[in-house]
C-alpha positions in Angstrom: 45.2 -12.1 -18.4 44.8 -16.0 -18.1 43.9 -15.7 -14.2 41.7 -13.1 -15.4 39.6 -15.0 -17.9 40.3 -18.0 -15.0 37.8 -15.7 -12.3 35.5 -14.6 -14.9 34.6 -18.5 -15.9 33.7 -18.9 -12.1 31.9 -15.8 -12.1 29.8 -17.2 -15.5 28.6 -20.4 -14.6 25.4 -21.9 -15.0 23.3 -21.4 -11.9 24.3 -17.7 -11.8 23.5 -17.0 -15.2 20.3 -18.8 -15.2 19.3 -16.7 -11.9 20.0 -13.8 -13.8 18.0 -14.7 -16.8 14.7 -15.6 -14.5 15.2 -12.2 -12.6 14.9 -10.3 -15.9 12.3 -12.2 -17.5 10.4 -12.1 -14.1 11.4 -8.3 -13.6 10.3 -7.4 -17.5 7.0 -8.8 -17.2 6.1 -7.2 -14.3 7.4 -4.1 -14.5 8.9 -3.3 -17.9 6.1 -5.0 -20.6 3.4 -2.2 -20.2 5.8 0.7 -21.6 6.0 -1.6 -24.8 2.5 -2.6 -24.6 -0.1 0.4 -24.2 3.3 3.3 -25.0 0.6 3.3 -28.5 -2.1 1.9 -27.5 -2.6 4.1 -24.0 -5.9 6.2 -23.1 -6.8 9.7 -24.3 -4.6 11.6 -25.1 -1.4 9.7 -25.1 -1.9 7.2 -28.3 -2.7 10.8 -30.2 -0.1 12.7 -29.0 2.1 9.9 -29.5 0.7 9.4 -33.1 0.4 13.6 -34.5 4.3 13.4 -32.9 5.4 10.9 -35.3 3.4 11.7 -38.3 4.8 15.2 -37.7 8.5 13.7 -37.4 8.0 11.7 -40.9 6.6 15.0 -42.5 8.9 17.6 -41.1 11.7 15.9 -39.6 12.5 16.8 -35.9 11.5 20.3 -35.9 8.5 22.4 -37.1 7.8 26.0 -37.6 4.8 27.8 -36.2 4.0 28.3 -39.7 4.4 24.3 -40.9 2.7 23.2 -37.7 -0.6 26.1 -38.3 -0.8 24.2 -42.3 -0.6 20.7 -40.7 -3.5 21.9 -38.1 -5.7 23.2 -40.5 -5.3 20.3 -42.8 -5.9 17.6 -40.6 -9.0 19.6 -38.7 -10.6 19.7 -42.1 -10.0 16.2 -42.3 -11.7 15.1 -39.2 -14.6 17.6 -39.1 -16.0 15.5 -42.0 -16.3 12.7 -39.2 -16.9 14.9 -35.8 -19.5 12.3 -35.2 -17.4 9.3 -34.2 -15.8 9.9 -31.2 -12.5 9.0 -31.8 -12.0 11.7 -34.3 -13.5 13.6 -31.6 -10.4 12.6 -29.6 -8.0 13.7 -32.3 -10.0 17.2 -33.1 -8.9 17.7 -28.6 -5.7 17.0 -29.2 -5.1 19.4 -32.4 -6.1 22.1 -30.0 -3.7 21.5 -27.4 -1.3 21.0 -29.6 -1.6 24.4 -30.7 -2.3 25.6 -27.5 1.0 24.4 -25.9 3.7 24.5 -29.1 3.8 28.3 -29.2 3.4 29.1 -25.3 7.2 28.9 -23.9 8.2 32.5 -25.2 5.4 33.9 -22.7 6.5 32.7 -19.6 10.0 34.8 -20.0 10.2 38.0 -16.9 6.6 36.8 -15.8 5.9 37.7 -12.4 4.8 33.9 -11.8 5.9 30.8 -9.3 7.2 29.5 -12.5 10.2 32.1 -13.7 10.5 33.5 -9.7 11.7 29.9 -9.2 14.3 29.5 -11.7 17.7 31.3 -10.5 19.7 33.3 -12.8 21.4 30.6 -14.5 18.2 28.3 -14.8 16.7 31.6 -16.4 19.6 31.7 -18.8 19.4 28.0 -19.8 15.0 28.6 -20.4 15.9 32.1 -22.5 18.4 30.1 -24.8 15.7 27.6 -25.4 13.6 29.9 -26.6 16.1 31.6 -28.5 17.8 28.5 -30.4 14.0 27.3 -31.2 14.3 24.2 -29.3 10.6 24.3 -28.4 9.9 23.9 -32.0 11.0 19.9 -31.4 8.4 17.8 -32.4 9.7 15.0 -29.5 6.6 14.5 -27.2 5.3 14.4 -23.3 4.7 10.7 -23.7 7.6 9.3 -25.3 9.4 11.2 -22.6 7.5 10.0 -19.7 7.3 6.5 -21.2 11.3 6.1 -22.2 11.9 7.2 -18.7 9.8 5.0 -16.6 11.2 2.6 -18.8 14.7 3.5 -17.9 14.0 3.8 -14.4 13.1 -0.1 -13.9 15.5 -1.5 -16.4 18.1 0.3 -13.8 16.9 -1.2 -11.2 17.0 -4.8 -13.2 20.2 -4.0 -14.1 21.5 -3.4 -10.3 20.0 -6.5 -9.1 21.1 -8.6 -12.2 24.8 -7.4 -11.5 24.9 -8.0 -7.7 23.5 -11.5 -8.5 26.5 -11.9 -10.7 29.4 -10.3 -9.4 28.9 -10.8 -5.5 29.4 -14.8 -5.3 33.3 -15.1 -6.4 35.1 -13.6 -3.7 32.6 -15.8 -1.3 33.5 -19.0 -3.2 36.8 -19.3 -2.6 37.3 -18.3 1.0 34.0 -20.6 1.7 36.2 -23.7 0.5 38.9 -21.9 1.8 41.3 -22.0 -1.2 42.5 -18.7 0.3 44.7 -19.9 2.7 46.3 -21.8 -0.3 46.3 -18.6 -2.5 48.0 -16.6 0.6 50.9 -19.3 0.3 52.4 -17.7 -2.6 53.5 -14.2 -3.8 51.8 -14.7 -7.0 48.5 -15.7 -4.4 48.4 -13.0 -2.8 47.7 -10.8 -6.1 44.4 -13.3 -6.8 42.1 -10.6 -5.3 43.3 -7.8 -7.6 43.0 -10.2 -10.8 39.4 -11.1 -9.0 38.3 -7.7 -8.7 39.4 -7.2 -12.2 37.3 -10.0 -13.8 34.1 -8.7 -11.7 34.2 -5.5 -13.4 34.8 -6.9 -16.6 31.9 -9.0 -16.1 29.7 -6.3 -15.0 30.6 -4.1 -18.1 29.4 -7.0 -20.3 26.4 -8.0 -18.5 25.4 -4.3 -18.7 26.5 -4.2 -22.4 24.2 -7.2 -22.9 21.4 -6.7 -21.3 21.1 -2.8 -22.9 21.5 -4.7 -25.9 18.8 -6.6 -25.2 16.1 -4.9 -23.8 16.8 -1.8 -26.0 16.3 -4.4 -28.5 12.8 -4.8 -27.2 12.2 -1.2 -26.7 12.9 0.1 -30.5 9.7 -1.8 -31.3 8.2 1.3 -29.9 9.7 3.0 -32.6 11.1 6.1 -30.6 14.4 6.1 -32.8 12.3 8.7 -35.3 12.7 11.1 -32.3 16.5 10.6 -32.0 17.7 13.8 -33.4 14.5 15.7 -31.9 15.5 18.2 -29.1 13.8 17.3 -25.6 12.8 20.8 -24.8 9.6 20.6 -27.3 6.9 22.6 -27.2 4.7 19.0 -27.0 6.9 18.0 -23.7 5.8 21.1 -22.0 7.7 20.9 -18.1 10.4 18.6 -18.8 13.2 21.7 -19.3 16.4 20.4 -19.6 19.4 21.8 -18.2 21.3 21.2 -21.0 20.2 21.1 -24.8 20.3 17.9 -25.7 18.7 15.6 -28.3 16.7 12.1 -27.5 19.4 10.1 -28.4 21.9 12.2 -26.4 19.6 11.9 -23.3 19.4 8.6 -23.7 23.1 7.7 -24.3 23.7 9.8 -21.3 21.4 7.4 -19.1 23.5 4.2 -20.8 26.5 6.2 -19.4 25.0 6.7 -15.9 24.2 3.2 -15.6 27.3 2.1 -16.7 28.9 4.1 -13.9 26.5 2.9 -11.1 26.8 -1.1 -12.6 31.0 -0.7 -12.1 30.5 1.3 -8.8 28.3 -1.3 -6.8 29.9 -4.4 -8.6 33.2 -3.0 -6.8 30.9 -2.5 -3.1 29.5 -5.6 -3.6 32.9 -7.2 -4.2 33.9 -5.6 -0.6 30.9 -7.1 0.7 31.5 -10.4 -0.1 34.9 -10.6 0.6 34.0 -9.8 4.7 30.9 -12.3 4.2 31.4 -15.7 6.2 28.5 -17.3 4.1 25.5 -16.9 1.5 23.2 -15.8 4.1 25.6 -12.9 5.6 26.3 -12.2 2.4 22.7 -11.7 0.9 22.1 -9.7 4.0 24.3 -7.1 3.4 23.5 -7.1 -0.4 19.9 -6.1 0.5 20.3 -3.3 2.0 23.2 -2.6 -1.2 20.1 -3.0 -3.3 17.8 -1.1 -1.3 19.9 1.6 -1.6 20.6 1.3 -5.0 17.0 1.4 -6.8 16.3 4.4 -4.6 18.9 6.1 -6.0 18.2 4.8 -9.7 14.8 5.7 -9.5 16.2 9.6 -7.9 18.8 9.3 -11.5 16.4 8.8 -14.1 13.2 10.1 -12.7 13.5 13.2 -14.5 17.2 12.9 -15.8 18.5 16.6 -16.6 15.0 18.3 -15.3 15.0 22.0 -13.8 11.8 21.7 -12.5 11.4 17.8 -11.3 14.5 15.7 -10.9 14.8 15.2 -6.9 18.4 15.0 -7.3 19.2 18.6 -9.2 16.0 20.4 -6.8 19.1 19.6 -3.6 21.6 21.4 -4.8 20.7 23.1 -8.1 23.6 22.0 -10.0 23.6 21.2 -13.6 24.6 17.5 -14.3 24.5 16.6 -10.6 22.5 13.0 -11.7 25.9 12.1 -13.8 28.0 13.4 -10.9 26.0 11.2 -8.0 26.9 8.2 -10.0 30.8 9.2 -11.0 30.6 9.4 -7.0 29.2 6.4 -6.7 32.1 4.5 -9.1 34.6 6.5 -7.2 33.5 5.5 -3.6 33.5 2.1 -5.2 36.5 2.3 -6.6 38.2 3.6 -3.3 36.8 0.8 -1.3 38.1 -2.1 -3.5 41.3 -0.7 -4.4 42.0 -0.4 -0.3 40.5 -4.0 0.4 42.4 -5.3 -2.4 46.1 -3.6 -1.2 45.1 -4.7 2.3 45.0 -8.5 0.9 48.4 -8.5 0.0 49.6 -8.1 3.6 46.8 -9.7 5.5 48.1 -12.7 8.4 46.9 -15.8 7.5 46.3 -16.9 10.5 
């Protein structure tokens, strides 16, 4: 454990640690800031959506009835007609009407004739039947916290990927670069460095991930989407986005954490491999682009749509429920395959 906690001081020095942290601010203000910015403050109709959805979820809790949400309606329209003549009550009155439009309309679309239901195969059909008949349309969990928490998701992935290459890809490099590894060879206990290496880099990767969810979750709860955290996805208000699986907005998004936890430990082991048969920094960053290339494509193919029937890229190959968390348990395997060969190889490599 000493050799262990030995690798992951080299692996946690300054220089990497500050790269890291000018990636993510870098990466966050380009990318990540408007989803905390405008997710309130967006155009017509997201801010009221976004707003009805939580006054509903303080009211009623995560789920309405028909009945609760007809009350609410009426209420709230007699309350703005008094003041139909500013415009952004105007906006407010529209979005009270599609409301009702769309909270009610799932039931309908059951044995239609339609591109919709002939699309869905029998087990798809199943899974939109049992939504309507457990009530999970009657979720008060919006289109826009949806869309927003999932674009969100999507480049923090990515931020994640590149933050862990950046850390985890230089050790293995290091040493052979100043070639202590012809020193480490000379010894039995030596030749076991690259298995205690490889076991620091994941180590490290699990706690920059930990950190960094920390972090900029942190920074996303200022949205406030934590009152939607027992609501069912498959809401009438987030009308498209069927899940394959019932699941709440905290599961779904505990089920992303997991997903990136999977993909962090599966490239951190790649990368490893990649460094290890890398001469020098340049070799070695020119391998890790293509690494990363390939990694944000897939991110963006994971949580574009995470657990969709309809419009995850991933699930539309092979129609497969879960197939997002099984591409990245592949992903941590092939990883895992890779490094554990490299690292048994090590022990018998020639020195010379």
């Amino acid at each position: 454990m000493r050799m262990i906690l030995l690798e992951m001081k080299k692996i946690w020095n300054r220089k990497i640690l500050g790269a890291i942290a000018l990636v993510c601010v870098l990466f966050y203000f380009m990318f990540m800031s408007y989803y905390i910015n405008y997710y309130k403050s967006g155009n017509h109709p997201q801010a009221e959506i976004v707003y009805y959805a939580e006054e509903l979820a303080r009211l009623y809790g995560t789920t309405i009835t028909p009945e609760e949400l007809s009350a609410y309606i009426a209420e709230e329209r007699e309350r703005l007609t008094s003041q139909a003549e500013n415009a952004h009550s105007r906006f407010f009155l529209e979005t009270l009407e599609r409301m009702e439009e769309v909270f009610d309309t799932k039931p309908m679309y059951i044995g239609w004739n339609d591109s919709f239901w002939g699309g869905l195969n029998e087990r798809e059909q199943a899974r939109y039947i049992e939504i309507v008949q457990n009530n999970e349309h009657h979720s008060v969990f919006s289109y826009w916290t949806h869309s927003n928490t999932e674009d969100y998701a999507v480049y923090f992935a990515v931020m994640l990927m590149l933050a862990v290459l950046i850390l985890v890809s230089p050790l293995p490099l290091s040493d052979r670069h100043a070639n202590i590894h012809h020193l480490q060879y000379s010894s039995k206990l030596g030749r076991k460095i690259m298995c205690r290496q490889l076991a620091a880099a994941l180590l490290s990767a699990f706690m920059l991930t930990t950190l960094l969810i920390l972090i900029f979750g942190g920074i996303y709860s200022v949205n406030s989407t934590y009152l939607f955290w027992n609501a069912n996805i498959n809401s009438g208000l987030n009308t498209g986005n069927y899940s394959v699986f019932s699941m709440t907005y905290g599961q779904w998004v505990m089920a992303m954490i997991a997903m990136m936890y999977m993909l962090t430990l599966g490239i951190s082991m790649l990368a490893f491999v990649l460094s290890r048969f890398s001469r020098n920094m340049i070799t070695l960053i020119m391998k890790l682009i293509p690494l990363f290339a390939a990694t944000a494509y897939l991110c963006m193919a994971v949580f574009n749509y995470s657990f969709s029937m309809l419009y995850n890229a991933l699930y539309n190959l092979v129609r497969v429920f879960g197939t997002e968390a099984i591409v990245c348990g592949v992903v941590m395997l092939i990883g895992f395959t890779t490094a554990t060969f490299v690292v048994r190889r090590e022990k018998r490599v020639d020195v010379i």
